[in-house]
DSSP file (Angstrom, degrees, kcal/mol; ACC not computed):
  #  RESIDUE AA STRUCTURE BP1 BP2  ACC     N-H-->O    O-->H-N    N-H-->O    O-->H-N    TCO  KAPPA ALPHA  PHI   PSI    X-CA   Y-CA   Z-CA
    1    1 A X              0   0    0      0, 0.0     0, 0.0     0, 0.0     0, 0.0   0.000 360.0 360.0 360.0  -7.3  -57.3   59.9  -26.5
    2    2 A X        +     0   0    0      1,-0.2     2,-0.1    73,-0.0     0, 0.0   0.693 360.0 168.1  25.0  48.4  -60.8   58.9  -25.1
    3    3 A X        -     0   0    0      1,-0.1     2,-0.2    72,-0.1    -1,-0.2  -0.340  26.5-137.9 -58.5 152.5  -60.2   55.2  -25.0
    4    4 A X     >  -     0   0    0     72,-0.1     4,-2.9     1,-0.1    71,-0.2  -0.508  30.8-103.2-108.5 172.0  -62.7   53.0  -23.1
    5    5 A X  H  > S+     0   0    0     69,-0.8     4,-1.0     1,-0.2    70,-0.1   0.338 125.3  61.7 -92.2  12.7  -61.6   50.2  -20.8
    6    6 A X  H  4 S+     0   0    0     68,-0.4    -1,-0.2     2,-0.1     5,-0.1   0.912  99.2  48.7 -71.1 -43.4  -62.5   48.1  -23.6
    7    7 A X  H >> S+     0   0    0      1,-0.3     3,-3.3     2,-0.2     4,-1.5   0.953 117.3  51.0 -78.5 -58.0  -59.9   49.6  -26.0
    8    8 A X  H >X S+     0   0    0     -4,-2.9     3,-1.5     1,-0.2     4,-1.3   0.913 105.0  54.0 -15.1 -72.0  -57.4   48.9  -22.8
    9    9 A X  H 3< S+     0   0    0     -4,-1.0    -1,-0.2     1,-0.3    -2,-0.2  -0.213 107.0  48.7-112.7  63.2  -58.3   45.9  -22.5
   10   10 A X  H <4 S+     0   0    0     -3,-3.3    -1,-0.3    -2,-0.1    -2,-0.2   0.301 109.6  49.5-135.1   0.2  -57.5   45.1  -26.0
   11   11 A X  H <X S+     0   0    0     -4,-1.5     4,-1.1    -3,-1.5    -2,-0.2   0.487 114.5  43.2-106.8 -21.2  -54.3   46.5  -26.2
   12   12 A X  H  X>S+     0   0    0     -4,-1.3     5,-0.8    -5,-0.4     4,-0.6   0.783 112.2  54.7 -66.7 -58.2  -53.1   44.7  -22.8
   13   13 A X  H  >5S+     0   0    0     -5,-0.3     4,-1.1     1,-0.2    -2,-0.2   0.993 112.7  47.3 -49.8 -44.1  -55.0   41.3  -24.2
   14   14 A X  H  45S+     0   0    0      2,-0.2    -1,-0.2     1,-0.2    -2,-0.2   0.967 113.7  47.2 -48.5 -48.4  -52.5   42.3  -27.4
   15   15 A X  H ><5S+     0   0    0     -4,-1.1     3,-2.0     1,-0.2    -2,-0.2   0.915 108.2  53.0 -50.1 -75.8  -49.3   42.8  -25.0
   16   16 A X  H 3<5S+     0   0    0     -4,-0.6     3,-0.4     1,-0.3    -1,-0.2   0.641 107.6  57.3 -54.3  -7.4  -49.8   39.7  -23.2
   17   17 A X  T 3<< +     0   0    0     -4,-1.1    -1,-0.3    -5,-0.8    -2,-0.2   0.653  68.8 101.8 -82.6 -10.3  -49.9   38.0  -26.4
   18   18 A X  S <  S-     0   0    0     -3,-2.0     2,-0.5     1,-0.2    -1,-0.2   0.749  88.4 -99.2 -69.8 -22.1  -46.9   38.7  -27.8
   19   19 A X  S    S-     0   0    0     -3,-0.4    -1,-0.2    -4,-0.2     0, 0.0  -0.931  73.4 -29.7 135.5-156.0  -44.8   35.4  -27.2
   20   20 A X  S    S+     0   0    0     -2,-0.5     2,-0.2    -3,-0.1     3,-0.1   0.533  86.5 123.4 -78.3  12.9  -42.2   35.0  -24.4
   21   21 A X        -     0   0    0      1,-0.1    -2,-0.1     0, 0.0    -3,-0.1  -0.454  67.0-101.2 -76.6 160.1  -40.8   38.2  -23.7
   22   22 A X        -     0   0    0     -2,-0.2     2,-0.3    81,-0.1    -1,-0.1   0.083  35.2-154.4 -64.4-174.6  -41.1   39.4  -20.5
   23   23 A X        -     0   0    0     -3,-0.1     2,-0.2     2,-0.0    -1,-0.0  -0.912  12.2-171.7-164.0 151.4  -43.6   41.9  -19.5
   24   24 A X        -     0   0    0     -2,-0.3     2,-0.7     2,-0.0    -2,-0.0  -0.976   9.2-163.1-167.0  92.5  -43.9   44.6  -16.8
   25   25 A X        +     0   0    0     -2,-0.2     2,-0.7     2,-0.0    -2,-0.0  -0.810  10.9 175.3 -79.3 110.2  -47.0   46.4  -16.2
   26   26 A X        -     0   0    0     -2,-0.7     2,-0.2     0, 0.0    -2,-0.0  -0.964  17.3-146.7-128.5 124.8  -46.9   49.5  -14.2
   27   27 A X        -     0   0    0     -2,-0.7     2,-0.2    13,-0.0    -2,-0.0  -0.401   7.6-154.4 -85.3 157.2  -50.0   51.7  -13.8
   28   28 A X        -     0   0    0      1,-0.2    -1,-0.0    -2,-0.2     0, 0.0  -0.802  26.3 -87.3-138.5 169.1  -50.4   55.4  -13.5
   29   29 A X        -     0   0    0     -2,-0.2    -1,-0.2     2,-0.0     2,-0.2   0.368  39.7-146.6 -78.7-143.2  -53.1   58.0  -11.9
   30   30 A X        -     0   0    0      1,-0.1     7,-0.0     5,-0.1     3,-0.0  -0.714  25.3-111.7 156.3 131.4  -56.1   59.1  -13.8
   31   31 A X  S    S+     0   0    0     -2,-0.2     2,-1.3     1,-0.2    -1,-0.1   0.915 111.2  37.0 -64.5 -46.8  -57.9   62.3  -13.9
   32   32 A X  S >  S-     0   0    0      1,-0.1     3,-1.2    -3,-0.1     5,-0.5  -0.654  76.8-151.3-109.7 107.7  -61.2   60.7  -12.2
   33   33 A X  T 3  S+     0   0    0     -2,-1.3     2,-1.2     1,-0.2     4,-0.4   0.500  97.0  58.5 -39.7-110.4  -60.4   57.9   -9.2
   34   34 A X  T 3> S+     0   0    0      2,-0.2     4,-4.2     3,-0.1    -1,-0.2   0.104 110.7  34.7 -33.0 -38.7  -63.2   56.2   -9.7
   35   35 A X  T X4 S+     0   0    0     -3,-1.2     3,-2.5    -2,-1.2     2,-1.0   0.720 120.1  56.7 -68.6-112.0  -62.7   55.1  -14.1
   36   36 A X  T >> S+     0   0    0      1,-0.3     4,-1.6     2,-0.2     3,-0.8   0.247 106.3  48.5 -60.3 -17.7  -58.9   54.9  -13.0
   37   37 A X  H 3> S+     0   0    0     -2,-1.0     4,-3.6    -5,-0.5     5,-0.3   0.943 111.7  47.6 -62.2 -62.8  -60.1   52.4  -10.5
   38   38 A X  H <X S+     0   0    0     -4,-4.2     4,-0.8    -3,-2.5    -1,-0.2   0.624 105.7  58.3 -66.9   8.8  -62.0   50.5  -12.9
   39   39 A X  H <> S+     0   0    0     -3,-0.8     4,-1.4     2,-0.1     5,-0.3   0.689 107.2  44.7-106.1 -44.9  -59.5   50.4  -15.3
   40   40 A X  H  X S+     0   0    0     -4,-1.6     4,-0.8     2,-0.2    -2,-0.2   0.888 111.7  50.9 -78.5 -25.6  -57.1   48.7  -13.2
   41   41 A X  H  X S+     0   0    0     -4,-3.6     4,-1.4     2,-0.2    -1,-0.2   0.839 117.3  41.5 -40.8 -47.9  -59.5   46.1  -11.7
   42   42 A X  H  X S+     0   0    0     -4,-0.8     4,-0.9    -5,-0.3    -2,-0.2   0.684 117.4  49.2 -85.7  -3.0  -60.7   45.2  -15.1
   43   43 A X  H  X S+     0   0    0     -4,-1.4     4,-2.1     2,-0.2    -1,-0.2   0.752 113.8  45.6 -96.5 -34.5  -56.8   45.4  -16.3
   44   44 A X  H  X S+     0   0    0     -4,-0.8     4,-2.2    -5,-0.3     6,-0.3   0.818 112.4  55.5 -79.0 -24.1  -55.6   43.1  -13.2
   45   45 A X  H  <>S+     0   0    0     -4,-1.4     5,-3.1     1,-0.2    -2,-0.2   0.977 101.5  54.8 -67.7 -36.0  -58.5   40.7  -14.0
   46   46 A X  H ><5S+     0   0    0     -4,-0.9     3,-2.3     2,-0.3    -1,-0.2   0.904 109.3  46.9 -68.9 -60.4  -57.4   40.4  -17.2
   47   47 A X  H 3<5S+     0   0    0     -4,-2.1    -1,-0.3     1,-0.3    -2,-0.2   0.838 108.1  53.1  -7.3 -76.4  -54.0   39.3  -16.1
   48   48 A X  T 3<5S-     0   0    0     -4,-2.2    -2,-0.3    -3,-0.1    -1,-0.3  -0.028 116.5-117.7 -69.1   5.4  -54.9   37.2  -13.9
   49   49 A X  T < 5 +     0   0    0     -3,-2.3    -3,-0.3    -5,-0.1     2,-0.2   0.853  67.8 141.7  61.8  10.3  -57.2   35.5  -16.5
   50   50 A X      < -     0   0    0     -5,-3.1     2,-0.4    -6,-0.3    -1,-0.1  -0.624  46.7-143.9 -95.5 168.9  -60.2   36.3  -14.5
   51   51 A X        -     0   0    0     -2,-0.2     2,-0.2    -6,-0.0    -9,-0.0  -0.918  20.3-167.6-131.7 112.3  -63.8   37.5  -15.7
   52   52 A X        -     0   0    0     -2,-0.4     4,-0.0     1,-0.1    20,-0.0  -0.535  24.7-101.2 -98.9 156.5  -65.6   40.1  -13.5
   53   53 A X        -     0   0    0     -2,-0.2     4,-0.1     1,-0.1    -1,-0.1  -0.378  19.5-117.8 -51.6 155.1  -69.0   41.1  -13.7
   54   54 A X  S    S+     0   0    0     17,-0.1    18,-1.2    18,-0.1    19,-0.3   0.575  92.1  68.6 -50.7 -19.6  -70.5   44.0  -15.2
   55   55 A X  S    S-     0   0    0     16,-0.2     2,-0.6    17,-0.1    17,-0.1  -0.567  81.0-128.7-115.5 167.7  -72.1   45.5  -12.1
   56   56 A X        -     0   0    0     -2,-0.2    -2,-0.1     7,-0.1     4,-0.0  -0.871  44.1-103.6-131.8 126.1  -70.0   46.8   -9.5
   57   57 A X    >   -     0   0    0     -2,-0.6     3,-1.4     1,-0.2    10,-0.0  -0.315  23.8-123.0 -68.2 171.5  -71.5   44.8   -6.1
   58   58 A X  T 3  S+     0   0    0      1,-0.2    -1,-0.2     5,-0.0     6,-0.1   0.142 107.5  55.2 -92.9  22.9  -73.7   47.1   -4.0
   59   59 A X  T 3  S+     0   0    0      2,-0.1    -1,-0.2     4,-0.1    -2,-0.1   0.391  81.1 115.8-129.4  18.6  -71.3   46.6   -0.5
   60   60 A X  S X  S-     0   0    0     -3,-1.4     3,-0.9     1,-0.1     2,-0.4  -0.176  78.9 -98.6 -84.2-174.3  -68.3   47.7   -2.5
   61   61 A X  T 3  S+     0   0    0      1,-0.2    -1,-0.1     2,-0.1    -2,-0.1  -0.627 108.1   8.6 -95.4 148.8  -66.9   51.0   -1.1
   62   62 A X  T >> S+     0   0    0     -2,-0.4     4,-2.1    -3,-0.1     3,-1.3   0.500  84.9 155.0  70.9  -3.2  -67.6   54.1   -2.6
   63   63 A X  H <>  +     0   0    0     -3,-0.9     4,-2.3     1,-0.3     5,-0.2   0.705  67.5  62.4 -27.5 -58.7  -70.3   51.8   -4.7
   64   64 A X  H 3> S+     0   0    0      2,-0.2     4,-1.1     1,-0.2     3,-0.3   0.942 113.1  34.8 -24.2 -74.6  -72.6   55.2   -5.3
   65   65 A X  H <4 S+     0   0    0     -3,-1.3     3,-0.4     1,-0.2     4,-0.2   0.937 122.5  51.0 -68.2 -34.9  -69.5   57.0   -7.5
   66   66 A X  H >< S+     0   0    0     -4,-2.1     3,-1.1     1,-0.2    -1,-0.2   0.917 113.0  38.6 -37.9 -42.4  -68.4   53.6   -8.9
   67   67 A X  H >< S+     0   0    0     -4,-2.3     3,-2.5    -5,-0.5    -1,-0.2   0.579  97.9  93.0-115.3  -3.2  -71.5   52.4  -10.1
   68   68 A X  T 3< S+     0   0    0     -4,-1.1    -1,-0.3    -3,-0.4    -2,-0.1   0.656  88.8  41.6-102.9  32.8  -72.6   56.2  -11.5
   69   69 A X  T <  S-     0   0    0     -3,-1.1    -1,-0.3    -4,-0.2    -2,-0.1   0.155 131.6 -66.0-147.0  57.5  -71.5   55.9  -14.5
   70   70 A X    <   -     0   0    0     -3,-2.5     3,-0.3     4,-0.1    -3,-0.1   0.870  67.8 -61.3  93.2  43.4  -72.3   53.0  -15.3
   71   71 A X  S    S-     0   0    0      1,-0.2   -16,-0.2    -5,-0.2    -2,-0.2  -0.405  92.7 -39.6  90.2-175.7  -71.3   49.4  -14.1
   72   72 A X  S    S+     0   0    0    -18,-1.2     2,-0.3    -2,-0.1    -1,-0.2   0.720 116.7  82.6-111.4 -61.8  -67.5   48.0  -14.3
   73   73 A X        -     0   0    0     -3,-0.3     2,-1.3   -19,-0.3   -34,-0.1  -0.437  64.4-153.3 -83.5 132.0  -66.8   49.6  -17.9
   74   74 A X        +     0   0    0     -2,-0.3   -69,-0.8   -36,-0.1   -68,-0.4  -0.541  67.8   2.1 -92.6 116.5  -65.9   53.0  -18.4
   75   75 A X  S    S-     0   0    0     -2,-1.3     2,-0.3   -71,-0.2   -72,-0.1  -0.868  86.6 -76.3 130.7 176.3  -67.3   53.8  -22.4
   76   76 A X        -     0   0    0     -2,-0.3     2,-0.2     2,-0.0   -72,-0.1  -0.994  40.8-133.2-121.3 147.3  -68.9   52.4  -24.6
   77   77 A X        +     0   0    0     -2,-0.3     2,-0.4   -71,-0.1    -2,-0.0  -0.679  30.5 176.8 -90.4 135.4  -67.0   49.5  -27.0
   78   78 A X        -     0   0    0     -2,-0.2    -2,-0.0     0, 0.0   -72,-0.0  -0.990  34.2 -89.2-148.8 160.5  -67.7   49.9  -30.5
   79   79 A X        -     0   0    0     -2,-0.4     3,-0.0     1,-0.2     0, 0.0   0.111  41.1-111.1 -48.0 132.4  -66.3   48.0  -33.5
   80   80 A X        -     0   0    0      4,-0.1     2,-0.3     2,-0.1    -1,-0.2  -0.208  30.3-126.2 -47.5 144.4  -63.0   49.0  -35.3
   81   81 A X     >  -     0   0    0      1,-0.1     4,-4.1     0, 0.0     3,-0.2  -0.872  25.9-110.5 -92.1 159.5  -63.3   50.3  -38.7
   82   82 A X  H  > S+     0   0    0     -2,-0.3     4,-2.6     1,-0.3     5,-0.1   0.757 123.1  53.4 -61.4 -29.1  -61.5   48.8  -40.9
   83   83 A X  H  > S+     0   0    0      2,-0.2     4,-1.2     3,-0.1    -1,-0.3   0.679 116.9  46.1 -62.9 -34.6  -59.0   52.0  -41.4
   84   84 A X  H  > S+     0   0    0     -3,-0.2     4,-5.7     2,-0.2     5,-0.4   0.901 109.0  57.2 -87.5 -40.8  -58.6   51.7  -37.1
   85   85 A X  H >X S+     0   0    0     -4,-4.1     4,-2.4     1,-0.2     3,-2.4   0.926 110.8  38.3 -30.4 -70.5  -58.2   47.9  -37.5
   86   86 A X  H 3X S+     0   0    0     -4,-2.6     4,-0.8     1,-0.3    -1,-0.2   0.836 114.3  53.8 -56.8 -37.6  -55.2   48.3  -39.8
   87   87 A X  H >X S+     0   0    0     -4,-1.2     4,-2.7     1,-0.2     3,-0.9   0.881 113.6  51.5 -40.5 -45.1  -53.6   51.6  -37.8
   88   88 A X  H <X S+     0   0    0     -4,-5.7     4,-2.8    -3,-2.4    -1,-0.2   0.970 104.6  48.5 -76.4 -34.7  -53.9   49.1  -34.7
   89   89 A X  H 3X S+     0   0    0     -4,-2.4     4,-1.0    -5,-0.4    -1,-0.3   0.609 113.5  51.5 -85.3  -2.2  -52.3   46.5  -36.1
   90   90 A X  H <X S+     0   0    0     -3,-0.9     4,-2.5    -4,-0.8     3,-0.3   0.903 109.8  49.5 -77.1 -40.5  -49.6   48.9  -37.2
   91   91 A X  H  X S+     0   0    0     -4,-2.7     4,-1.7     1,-0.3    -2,-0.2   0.864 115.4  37.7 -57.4 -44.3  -49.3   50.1  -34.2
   92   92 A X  H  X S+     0   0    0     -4,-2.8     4,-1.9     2,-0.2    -1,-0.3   0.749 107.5  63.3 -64.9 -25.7  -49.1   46.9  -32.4
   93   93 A X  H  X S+     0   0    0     -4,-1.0     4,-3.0    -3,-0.3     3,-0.5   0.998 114.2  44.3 -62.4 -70.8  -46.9   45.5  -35.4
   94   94 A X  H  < S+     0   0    0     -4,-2.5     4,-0.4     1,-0.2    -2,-0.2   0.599 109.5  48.5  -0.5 -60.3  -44.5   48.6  -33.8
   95   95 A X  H >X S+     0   0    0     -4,-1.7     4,-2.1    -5,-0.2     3,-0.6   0.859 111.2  50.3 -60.5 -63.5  -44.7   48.2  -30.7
   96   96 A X  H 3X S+     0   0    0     -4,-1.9     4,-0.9    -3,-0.5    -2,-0.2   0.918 106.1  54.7 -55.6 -53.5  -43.9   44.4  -31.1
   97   97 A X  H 3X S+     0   0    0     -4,-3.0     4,-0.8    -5,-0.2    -1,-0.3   0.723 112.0  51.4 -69.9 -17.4  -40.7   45.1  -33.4
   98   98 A X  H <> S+     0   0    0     -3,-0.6     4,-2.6    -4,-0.4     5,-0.3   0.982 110.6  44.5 -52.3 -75.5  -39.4   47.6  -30.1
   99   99 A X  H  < S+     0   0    0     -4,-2.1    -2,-0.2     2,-0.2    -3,-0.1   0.361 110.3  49.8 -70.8  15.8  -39.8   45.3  -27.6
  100  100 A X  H  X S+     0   0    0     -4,-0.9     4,-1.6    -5,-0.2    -1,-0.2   0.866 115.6  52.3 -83.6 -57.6  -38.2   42.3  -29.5
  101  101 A X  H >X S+     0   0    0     -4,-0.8     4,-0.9     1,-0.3     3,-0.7   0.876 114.4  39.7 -38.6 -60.3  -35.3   45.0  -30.1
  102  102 A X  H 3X S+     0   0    0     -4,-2.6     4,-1.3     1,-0.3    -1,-0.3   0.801 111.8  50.9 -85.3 -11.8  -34.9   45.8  -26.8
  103  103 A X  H 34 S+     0   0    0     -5,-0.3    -2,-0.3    -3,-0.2    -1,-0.3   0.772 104.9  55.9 -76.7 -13.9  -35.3   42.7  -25.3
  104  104 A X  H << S+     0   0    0     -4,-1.6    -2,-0.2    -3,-0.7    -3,-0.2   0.442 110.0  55.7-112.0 -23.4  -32.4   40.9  -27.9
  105  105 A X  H  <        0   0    0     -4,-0.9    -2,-0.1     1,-0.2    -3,-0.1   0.862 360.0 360.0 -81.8 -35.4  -29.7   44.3  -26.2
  106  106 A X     <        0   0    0     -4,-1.3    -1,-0.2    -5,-0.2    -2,-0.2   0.720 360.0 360.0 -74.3 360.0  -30.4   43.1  -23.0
């Protein structure tokens, strides 16, 4: 799908947004450790309401494969079109109408 860890973490920012239902995050591998690493640092920060730097510090471990392709974010972020806007906001409109559904059986 070639999503960046912006496009993650704009679709997380979306989940956590939804109102009260509960939520349950579970993470999964990822063809190259080092992006699935950063995706789940910048995906826990985000949780957690924290804001990390771009630059990956130089005493972290592995720092050299971290840092070579380029700092914290895996991508580049670039602007919706208006044709991706509205697809996301079906999608999330989707998404949203499941887990209300399944959350109202339980």
């Amino acid at each position: 799908m070639l999503l960046t860890t912006y496009a993650f973490q704009r679709a997380v920012r979306h989940i956590l947004g939804m109102g009260d239902l509960p939520i349950l995050l579970l993470g999964g591998g990822g063809y190259h450790p080092p992006s699935a690493a950063k995706h789940f640092t910048l995906l826990t920060a985000l949780v957690l309401g924290q804001e990390l730097d771009a630059d990956i510090p130089v005493e972290a471990e592995y720092w050299e494969e971290l840092e070579r392709d380029g700092g914290i974010h895996v991508g580049r972020d670039s602007e919706l079109t208006v044709d991706g806007e509205k697809q996301a906001e079906i999608m999330c409109k989707a998404l949203q109408d499941t887990l209300e559904k399944a959350w109202k059986r339980s």
